[in-house]
mmCIF file as Biopython writes it, N, C-alpha, C and O atoms, coordinates in Angstrom:
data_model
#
loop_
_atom_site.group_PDB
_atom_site.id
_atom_site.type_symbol
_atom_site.label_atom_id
_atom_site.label_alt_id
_atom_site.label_comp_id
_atom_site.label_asym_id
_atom_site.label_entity_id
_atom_site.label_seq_id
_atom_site.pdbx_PDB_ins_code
_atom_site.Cartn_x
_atom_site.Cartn_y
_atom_site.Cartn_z
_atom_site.occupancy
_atom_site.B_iso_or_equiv
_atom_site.auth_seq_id
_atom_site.auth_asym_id
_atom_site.pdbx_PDB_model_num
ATOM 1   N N  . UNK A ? 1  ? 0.848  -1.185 0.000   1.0 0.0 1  A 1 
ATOM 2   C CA . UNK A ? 1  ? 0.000  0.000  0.000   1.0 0.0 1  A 1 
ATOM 3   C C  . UNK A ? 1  ? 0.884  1.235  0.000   1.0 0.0 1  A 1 
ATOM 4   O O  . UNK A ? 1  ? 1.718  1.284  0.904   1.0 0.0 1  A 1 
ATOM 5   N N  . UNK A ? 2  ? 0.838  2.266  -0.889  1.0 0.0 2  A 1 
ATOM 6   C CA . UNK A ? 2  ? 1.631  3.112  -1.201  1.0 0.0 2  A 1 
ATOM 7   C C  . UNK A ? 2  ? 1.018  4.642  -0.757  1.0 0.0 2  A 1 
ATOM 8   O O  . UNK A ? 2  ? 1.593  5.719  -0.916  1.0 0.0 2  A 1 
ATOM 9   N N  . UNK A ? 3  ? -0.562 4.366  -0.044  1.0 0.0 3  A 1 
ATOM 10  C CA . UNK A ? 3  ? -0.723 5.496  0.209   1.0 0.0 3  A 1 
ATOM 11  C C  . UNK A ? 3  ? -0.258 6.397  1.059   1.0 0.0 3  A 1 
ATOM 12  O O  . UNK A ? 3  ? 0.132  6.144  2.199   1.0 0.0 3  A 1 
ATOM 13  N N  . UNK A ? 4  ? -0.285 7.585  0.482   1.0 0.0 4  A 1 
ATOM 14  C CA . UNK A ? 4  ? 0.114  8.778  1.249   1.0 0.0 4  A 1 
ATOM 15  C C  . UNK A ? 4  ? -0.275 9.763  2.075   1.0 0.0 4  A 1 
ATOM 16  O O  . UNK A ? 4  ? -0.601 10.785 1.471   1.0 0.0 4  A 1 
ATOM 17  N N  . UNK A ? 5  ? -0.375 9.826  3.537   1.0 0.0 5  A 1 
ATOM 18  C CA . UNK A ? 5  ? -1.659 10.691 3.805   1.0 0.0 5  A 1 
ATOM 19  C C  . UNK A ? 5  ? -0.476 11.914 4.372   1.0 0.0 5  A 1 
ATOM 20  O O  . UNK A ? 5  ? 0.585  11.824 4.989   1.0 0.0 5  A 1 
ATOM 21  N N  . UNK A ? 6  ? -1.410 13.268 3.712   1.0 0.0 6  A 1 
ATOM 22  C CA . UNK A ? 6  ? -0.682 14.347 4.079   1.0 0.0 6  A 1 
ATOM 23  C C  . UNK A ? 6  ? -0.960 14.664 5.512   1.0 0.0 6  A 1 
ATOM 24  O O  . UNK A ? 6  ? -2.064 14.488 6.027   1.0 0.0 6  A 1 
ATOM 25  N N  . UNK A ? 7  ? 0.169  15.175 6.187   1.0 0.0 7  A 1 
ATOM 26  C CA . UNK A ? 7  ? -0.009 15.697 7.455   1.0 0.0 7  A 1 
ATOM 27  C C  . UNK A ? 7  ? -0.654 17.541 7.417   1.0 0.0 7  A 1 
ATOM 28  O O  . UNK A ? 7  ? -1.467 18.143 8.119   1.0 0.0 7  A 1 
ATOM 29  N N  . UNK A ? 8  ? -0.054 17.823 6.584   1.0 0.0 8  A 1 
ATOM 30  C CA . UNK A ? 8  ? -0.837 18.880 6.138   1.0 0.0 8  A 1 
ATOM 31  C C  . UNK A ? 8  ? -1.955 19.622 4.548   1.0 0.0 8  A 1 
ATOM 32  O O  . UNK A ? 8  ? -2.359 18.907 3.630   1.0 0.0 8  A 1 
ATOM 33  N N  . UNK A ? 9  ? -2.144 20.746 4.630   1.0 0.0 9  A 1 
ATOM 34  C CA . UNK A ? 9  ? -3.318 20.652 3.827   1.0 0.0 9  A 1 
ATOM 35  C C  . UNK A ? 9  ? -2.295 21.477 2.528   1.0 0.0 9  A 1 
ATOM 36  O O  . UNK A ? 9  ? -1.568 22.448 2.736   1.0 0.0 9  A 1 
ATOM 37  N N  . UNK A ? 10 ? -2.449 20.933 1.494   1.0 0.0 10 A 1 
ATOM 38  C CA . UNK A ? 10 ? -1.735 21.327 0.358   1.0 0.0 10 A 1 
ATOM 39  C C  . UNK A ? 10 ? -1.508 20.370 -1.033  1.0 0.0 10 A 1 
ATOM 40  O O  . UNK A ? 10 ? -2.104 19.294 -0.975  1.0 0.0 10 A 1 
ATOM 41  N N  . UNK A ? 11 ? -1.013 20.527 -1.819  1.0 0.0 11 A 1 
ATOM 42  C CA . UNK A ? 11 ? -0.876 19.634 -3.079  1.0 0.0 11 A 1 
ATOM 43  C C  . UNK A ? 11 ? 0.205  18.371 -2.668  1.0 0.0 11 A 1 
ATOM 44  O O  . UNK A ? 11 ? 0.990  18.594 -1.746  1.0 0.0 11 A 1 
ATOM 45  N N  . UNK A ? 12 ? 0.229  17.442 -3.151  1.0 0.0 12 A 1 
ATOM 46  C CA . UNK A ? 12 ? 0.920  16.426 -2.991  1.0 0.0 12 A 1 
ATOM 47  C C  . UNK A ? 12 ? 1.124  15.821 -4.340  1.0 0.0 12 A 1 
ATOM 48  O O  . UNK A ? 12 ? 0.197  15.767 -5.148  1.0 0.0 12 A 1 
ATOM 49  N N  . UNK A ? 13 ? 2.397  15.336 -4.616  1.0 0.0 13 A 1 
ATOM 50  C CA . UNK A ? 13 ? 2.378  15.386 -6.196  1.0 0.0 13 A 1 
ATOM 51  C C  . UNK A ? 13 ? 3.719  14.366 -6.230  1.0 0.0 13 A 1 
ATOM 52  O O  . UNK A ? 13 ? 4.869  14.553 -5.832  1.0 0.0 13 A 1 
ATOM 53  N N  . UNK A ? 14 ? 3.093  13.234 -6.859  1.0 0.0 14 A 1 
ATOM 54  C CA . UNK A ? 14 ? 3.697  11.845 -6.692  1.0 0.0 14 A 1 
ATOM 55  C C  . UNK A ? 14 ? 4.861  12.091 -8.106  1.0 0.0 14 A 1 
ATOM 56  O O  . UNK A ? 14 ? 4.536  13.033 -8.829  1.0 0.0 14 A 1 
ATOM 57  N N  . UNK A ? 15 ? 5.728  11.578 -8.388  1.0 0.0 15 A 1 
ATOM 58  C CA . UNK A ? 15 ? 7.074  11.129 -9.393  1.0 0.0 15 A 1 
ATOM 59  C C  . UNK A ? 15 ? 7.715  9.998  -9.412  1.0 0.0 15 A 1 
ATOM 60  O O  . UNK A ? 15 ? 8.303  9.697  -8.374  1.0 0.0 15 A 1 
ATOM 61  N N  . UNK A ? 16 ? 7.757  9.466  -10.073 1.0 0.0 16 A 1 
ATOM 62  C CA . UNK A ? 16 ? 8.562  8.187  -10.523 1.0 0.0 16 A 1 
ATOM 63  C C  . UNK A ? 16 ? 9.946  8.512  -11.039 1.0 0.0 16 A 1 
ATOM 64  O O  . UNK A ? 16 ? 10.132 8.771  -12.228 1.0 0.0 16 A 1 
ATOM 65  N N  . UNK A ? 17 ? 10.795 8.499  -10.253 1.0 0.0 17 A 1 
ATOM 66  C CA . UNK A ? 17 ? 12.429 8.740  -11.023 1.0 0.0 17 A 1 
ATOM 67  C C  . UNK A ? 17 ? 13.239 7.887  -11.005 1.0 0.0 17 A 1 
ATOM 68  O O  . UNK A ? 17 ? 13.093 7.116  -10.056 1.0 0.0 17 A 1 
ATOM 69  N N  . UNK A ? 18 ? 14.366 7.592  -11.898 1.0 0.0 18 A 1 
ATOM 70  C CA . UNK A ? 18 ? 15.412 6.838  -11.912 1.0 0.0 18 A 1 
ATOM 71  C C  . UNK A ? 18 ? 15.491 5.710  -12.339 1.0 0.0 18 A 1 
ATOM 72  O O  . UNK A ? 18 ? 14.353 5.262  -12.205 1.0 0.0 18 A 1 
ATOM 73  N N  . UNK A ? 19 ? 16.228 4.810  -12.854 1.0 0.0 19 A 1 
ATOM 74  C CA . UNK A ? 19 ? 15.981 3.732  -13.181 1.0 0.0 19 A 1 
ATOM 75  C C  . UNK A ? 19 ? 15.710 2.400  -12.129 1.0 0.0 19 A 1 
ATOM 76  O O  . UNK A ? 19 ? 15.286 1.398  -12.706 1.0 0.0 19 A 1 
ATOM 77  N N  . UNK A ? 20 ? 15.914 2.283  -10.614 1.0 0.0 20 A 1 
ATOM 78  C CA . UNK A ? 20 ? 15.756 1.500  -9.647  1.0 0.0 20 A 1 
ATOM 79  C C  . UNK A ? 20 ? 14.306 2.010  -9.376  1.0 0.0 20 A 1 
ATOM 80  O O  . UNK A ? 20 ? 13.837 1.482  -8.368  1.0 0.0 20 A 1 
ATOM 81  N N  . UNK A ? 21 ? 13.246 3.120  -10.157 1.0 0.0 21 A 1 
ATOM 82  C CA . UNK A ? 21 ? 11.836 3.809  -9.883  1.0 0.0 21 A 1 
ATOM 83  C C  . UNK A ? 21 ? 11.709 3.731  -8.621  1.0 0.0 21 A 1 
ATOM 84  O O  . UNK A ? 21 ? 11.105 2.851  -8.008  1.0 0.0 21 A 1 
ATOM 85  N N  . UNK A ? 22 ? 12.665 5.284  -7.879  1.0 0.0 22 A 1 
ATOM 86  C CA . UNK A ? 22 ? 12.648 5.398  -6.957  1.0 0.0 22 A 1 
ATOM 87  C C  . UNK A ? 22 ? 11.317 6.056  -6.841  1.0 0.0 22 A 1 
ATOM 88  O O  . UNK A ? 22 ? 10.814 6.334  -7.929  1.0 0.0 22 A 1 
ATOM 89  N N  . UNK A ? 23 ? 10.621 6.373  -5.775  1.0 0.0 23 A 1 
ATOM 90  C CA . UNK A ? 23 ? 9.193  6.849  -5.548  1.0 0.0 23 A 1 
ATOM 91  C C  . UNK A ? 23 ? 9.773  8.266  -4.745  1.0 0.0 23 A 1 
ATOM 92  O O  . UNK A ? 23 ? 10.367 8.258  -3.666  1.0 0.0 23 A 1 
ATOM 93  N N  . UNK A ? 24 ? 9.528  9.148  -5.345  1.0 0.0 24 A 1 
ATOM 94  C CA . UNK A ? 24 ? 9.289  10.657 -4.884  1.0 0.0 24 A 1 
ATOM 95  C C  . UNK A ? 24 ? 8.474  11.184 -4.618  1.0 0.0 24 A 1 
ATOM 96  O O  . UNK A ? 24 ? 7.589  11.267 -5.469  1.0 0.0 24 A 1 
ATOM 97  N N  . UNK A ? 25 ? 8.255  11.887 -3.240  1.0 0.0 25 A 1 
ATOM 98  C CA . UNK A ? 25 ? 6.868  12.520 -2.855  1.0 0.0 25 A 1 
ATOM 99  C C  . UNK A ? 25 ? 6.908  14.196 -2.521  1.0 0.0 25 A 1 
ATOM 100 O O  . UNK A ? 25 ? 7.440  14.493 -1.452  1.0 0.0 25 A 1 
ATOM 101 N N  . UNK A ? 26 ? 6.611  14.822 -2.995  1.0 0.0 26 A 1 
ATOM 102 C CA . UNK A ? 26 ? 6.523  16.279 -2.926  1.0 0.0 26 A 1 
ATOM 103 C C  . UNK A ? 26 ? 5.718  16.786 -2.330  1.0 0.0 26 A 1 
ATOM 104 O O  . UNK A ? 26 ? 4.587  16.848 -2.812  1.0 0.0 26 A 1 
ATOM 105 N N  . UNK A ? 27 ? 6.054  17.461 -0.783  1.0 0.0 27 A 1 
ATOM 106 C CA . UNK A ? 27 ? 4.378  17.952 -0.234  1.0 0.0 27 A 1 
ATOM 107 C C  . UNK A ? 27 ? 4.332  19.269 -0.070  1.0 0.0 27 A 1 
ATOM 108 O O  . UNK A ? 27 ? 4.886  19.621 0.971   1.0 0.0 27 A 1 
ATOM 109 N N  . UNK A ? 28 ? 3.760  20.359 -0.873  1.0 0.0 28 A 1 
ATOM 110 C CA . UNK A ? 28 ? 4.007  21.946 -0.885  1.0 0.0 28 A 1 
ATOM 111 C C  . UNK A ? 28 ? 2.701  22.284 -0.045  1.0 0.0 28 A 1 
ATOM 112 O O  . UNK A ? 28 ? 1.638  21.664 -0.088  1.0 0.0 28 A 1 
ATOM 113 N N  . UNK A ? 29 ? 2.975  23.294 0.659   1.0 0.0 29 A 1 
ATOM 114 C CA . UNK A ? 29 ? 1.967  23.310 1.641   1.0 0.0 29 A 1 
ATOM 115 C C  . UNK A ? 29 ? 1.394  24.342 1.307   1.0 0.0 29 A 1 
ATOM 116 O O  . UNK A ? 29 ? 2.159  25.240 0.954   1.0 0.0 29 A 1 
ATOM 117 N N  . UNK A ? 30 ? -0.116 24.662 1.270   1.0 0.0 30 A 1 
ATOM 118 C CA . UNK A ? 30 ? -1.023 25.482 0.727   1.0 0.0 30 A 1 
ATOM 119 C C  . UNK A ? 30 ? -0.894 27.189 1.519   1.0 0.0 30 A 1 
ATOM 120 O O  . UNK A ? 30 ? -1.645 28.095 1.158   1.0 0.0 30 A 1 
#
């Protein structure tokens, strides 16, 4: 289960990088 729950209120904006598809999570806060 890969979900993500934000601790705060803002965009969250998932990426797939690298060749091992490392999982990147970006949380910019509103």
């Amino acid at each position: 289960d890969h979900t993500l729950y934000a601790l705060v209120d803002g965009q969250v904006s998932f990426a797939i990088k690298g060749s091992m598809n490392k999982r990147t999570v970006n949380v910019t806060a509103a």
